[in-house]
C-alpha positions, 0 to 999 in steps of 0.5 A: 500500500502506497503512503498516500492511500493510508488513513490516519485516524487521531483517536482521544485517549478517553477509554470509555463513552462516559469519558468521551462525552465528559470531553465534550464529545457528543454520544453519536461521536462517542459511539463512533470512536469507540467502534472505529476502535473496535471494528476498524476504520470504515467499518461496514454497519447494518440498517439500525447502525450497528456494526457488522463483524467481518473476518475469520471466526465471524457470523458465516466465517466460522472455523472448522475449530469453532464448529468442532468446539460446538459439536464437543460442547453439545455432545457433553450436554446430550450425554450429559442429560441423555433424556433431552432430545433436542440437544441431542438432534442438535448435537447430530446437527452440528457433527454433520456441520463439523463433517461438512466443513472438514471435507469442504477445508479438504477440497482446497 
């Protein structure tokens, strides 16, 4: 990336929305600070403002590792309460997920 194209952005020191608006910042300012902190600079937002998270480990960007973990989670729940047979349908779900996926990493 050329030097030109880069963006600078000065953020306050203030740590929290109360501190920004005790310096004079307006809520809509602060929330704005403290979500280019978080999210980046240029960060995408939904229909209500709120910002969308983007990258690995995101809503439709999970890893195999996330899925694995949530298929081990959920199958200690159903042997856990052997009785429950929405987690253990759930569990079924998530192992197909976790095979899907593997098999899907495989291809590329």
């Amino acid at each position: 990336m050329a030097q030109e194209d880069q963006v600078t952005v000065k953020l306050p020191n203030a740590l929290t929305r109360g501190e920004l608006i005790g310096e004079g910042k307006t809520p809509e300012a602060a929330d704005n600070i403290l979500n280019t902190r978080v999210f980046g600079v240029g960060h995408k937002t939904d229909d209500k403002g709120k910002p969308i998270e983007q990258g690995m480990g995101s809503p439709g960007n999970e890893t195999y590792q996330h899925k694995e973990a949530l298929r081990v989670a959920l199958e200690r729940k159903a042997m856990a309460n052997p009785n429950s047979a929405d987690v253990i349908a759930a569990a079924v779900a998530a192992g197909v997920q976790a095979g899907l996926a593997a098999r899907d990493a495989e291809k590329f």
